[in-house]
PDB file of N, CA, C and O in Angstrom:
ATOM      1  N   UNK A   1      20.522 -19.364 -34.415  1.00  0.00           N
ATOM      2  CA  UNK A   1      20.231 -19.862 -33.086  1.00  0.00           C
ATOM      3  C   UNK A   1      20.330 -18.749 -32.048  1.00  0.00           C
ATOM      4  O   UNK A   1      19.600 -18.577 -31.072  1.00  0.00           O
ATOM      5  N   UNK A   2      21.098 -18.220 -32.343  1.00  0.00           N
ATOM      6  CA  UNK A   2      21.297 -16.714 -31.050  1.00  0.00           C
ATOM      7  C   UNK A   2      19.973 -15.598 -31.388  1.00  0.00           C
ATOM      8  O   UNK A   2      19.647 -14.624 -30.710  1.00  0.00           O
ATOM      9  N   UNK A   3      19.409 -16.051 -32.543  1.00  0.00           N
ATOM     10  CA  UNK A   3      18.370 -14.889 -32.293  1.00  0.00           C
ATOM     11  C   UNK A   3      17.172 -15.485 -31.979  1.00  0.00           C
ATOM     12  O   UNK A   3      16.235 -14.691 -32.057  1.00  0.00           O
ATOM     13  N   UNK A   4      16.910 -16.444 -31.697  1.00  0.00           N
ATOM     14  CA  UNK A   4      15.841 -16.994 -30.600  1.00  0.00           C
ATOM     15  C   UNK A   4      16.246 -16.965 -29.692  1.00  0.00           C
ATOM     16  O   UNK A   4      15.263 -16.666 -29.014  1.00  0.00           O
ATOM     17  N   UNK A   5      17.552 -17.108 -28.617  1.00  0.00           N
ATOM     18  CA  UNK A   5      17.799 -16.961 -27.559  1.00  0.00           C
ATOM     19  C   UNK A   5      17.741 -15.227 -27.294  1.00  0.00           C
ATOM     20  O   UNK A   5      17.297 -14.882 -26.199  1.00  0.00           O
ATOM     21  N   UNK A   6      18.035 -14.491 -27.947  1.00  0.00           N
ATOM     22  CA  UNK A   6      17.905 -13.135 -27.773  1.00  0.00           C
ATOM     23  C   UNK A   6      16.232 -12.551 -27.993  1.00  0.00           C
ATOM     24  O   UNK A   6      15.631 -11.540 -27.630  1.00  0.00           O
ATOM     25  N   UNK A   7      15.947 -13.515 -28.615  1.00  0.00           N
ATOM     26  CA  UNK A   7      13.884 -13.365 -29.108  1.00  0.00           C
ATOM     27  C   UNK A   7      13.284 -13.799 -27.059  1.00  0.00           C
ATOM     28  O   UNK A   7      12.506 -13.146 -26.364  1.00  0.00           O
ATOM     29  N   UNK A   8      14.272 -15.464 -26.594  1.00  0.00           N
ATOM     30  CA  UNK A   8      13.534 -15.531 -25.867  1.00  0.00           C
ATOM     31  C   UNK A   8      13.386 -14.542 -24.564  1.00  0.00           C
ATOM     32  O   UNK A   8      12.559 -14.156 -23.738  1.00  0.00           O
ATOM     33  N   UNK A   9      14.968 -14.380 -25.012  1.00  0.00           N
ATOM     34  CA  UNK A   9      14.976 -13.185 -23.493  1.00  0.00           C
ATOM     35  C   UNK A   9      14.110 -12.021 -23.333  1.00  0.00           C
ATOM     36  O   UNK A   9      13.739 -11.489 -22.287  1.00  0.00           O
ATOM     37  N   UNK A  10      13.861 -11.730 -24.487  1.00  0.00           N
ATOM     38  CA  UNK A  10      13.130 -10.469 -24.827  1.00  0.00           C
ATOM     39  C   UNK A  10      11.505 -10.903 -24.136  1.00  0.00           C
ATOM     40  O   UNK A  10      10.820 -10.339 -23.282  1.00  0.00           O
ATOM     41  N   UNK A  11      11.350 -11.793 -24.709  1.00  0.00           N
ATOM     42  CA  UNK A  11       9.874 -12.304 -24.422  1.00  0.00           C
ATOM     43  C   UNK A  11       9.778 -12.627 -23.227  1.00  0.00           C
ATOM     44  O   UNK A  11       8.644 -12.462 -22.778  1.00  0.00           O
ATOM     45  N   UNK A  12      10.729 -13.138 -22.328  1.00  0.00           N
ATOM     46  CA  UNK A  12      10.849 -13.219 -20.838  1.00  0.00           C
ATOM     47  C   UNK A  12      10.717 -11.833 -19.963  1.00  0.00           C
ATOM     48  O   UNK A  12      10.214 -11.690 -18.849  1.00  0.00           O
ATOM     49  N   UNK A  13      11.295 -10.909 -20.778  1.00  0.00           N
ATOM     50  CA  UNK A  13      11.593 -10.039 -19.949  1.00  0.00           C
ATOM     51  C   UNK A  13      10.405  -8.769 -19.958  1.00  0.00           C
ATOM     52  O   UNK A  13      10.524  -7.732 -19.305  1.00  0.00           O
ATOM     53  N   UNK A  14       9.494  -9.032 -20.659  1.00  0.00           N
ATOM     54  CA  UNK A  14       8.142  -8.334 -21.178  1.00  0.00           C
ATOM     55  C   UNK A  14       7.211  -9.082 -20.418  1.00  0.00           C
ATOM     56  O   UNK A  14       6.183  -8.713 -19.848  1.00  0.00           O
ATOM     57  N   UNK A  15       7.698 -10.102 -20.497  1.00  0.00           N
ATOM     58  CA  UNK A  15       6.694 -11.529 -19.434  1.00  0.00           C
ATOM     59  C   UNK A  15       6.592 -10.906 -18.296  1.00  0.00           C
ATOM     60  O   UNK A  15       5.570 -10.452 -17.782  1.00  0.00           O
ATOM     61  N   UNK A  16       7.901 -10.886 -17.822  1.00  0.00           N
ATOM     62  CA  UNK A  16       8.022 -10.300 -16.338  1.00  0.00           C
ATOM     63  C   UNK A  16       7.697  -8.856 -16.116  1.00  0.00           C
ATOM     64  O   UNK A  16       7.273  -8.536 -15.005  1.00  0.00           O
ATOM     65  N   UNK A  17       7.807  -8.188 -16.798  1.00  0.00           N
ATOM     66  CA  UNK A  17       7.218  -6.522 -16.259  1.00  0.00           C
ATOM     67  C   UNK A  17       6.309  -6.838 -16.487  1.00  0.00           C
ATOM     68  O   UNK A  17       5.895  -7.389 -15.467  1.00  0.00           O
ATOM     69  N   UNK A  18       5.403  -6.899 -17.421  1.00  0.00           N
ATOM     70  CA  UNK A  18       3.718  -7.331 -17.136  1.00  0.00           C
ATOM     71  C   UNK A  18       3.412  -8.342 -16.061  1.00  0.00           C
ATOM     72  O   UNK A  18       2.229  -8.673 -16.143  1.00  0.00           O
ATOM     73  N   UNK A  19       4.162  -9.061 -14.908  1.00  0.00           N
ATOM     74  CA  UNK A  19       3.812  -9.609 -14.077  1.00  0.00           C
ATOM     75  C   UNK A  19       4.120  -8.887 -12.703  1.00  0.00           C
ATOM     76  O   UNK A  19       3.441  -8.954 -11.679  1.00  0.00           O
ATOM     77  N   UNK A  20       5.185  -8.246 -12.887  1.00  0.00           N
ATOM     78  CA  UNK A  20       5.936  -7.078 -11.511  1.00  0.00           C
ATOM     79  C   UNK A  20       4.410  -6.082 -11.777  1.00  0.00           C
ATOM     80  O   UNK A  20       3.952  -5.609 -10.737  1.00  0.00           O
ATOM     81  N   UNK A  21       3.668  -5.772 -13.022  1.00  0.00           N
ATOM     82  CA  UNK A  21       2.917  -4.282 -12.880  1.00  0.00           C
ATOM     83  C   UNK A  21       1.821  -4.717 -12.477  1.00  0.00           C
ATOM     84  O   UNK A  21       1.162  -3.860 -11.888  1.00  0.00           O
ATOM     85  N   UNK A  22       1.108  -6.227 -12.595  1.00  0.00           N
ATOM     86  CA  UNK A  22       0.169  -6.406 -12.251  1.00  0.00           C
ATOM     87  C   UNK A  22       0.224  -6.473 -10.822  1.00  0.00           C
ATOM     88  O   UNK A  22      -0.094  -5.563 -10.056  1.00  0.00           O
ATOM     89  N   UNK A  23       0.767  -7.932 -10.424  1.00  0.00           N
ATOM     90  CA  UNK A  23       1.196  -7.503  -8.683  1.00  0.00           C
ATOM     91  C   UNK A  23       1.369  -5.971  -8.213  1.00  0.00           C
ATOM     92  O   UNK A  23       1.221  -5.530  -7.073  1.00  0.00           O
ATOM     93  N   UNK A  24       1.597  -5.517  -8.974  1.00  0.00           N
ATOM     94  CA  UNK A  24       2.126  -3.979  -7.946  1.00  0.00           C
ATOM     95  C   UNK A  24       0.395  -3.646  -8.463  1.00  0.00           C
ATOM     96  O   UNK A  24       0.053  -2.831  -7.606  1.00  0.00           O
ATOM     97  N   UNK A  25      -0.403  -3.781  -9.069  1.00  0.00           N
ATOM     98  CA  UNK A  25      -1.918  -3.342  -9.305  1.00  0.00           C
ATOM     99  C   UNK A  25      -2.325  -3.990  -8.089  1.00  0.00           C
ATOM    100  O   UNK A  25      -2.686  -3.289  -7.143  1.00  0.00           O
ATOM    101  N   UNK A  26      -2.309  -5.379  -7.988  1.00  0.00           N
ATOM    102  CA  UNK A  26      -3.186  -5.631  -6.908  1.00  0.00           C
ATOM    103  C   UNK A  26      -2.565  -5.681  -5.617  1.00  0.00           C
ATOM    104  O   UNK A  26      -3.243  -6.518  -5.021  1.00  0.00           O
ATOM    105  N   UNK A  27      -1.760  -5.316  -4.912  1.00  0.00           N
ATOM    106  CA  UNK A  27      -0.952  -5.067  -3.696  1.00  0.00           C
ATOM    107  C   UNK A  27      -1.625  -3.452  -3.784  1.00  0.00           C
ATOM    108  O   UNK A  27      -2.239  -3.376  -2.719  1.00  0.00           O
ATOM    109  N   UNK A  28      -1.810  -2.176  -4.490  1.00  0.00           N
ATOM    110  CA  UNK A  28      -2.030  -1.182  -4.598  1.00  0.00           C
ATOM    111  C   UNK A  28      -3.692  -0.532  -4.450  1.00  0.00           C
ATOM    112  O   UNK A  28      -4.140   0.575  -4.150  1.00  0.00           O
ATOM    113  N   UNK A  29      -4.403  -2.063  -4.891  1.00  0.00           N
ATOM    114  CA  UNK A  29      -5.664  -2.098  -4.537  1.00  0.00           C
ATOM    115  C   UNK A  29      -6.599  -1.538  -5.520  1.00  0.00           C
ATOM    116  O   UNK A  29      -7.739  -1.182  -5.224  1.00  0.00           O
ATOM    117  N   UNK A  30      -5.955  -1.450  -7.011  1.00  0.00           N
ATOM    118  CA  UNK A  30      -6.555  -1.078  -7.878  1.00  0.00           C
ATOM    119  C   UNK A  30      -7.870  -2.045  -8.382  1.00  0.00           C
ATOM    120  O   UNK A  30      -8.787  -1.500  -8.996  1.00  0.00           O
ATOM    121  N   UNK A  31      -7.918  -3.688  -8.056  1.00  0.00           N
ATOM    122  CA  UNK A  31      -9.144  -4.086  -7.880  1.00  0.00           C
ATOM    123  C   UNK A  31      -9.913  -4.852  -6.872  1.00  0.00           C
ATOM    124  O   UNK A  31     -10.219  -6.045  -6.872  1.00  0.00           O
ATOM    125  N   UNK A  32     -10.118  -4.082  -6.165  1.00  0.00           N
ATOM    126  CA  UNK A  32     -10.686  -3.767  -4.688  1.00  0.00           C
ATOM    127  C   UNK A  32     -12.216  -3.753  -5.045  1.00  0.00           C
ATOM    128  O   UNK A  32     -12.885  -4.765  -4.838  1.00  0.00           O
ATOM    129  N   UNK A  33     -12.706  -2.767  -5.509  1.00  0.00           N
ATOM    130  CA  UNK A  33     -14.114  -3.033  -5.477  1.00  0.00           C
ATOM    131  C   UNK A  33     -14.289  -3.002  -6.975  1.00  0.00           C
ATOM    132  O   UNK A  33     -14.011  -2.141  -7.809  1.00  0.00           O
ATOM    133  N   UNK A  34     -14.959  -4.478  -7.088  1.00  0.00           N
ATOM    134  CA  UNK A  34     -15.532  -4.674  -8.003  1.00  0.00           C
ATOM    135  C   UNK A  34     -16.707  -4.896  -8.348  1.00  0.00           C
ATOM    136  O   UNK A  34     -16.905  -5.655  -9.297  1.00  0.00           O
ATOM    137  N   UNK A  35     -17.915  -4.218  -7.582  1.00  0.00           N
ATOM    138  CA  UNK A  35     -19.240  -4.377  -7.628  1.00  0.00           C
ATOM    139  C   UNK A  35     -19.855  -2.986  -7.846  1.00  0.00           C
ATOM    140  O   UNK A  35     -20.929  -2.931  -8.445  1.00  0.00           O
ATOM    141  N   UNK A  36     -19.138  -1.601  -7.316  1.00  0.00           N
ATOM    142  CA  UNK A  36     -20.024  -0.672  -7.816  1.00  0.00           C
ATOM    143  C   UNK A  36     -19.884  -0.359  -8.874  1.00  0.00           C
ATOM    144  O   UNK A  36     -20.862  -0.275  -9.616  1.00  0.00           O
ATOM    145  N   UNK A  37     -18.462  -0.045  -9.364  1.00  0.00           N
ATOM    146  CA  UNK A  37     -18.638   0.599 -10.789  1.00  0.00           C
ATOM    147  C   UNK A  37     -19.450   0.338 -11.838  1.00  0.00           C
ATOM    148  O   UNK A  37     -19.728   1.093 -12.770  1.00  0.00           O
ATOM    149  N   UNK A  38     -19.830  -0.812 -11.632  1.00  0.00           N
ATOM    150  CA  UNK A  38     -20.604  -1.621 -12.579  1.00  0.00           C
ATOM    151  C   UNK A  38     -22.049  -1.134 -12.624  1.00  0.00           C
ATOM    152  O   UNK A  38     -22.814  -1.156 -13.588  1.00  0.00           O
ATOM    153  N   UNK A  39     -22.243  -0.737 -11.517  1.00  0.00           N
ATOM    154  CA  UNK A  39     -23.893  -0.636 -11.049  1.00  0.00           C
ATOM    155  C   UNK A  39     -23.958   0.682 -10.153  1.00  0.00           C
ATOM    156  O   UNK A  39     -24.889   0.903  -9.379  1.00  0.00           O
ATOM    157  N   UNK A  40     -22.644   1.712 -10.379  1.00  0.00           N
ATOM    158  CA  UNK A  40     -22.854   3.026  -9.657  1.00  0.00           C
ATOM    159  C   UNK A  40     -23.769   3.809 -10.691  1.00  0.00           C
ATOM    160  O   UNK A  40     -24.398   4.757 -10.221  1.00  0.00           O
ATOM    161  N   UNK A  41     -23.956   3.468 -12.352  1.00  0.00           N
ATOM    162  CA  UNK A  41     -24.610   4.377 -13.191  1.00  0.00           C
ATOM    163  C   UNK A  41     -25.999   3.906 -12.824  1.00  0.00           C
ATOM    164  O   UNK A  41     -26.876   4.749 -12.636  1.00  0.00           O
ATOM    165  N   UNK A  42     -26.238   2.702 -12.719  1.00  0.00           N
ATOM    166  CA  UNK A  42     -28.464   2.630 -12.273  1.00  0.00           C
ATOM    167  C   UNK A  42     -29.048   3.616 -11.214  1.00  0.00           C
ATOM    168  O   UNK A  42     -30.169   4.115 -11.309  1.00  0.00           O
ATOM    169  N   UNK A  43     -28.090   3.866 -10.102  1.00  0.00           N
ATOM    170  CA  UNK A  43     -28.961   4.282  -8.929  1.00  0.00           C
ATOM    171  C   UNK A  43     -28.696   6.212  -9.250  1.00  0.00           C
ATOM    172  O   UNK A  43     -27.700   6.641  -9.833  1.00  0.00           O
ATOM    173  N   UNK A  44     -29.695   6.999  -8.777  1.00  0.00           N
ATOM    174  CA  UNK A  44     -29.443   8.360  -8.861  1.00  0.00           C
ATOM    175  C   UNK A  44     -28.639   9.160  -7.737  1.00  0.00           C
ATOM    176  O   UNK A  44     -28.938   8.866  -6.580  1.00  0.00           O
ATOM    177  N   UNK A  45     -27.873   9.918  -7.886  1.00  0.00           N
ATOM    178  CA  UNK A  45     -26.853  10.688  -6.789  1.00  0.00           C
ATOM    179  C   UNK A  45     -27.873  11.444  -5.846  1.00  0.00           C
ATOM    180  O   UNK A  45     -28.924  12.066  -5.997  1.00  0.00           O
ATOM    181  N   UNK A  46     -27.102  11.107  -4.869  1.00  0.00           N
ATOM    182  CA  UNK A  46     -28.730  12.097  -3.737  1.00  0.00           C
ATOM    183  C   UNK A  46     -27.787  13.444  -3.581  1.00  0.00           C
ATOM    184  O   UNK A  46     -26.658  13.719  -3.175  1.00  0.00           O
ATOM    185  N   UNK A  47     -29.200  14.275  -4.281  1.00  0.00           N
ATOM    186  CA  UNK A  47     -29.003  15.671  -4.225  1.00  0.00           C
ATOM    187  C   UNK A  47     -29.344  16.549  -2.731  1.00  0.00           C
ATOM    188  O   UNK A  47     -30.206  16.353  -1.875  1.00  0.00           O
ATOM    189  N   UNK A  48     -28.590  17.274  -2.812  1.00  0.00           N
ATOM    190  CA  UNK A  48     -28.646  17.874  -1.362  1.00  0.00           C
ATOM    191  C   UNK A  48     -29.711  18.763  -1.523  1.00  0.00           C
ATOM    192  O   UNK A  48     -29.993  19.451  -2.504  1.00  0.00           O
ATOM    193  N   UNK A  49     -30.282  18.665  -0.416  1.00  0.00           N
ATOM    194  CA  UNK A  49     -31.657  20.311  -0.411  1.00  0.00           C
ATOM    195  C   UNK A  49     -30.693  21.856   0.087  1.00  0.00           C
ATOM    196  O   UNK A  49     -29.802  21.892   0.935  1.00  0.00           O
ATOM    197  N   UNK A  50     -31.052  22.647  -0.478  1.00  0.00           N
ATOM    198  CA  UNK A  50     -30.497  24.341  -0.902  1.00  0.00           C
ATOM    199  C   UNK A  50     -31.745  24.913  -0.071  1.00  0.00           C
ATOM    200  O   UNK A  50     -31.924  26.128   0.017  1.00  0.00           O
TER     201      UNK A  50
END
């Protein structure tokens, strides 16, 4: 019985850093734009004239 309670804590506590790292992702603004990356490779980079 103590090693499911020590299984659950474990699993709680993995729960929770994968929930503290995501929040800290999106407070940080890591998915912010989600429309170019997707569609920055179709269009061509404008080259500067030399």
């Amino acid at each position: 019985m103590s090693v499911i309670i020590m299984l659950l804590c474990a699993s709680l506590a993995v729960a929770l850093f994968f929930l503290v790292a995501f929040i800290w992702s999106v407070k940080d603004g890591q998915y912010d734009d989600d429309y170019s990356p997707a569609h920055r490779i179709l269009f061509d980079d404008k080259t500067s004239k030399e």
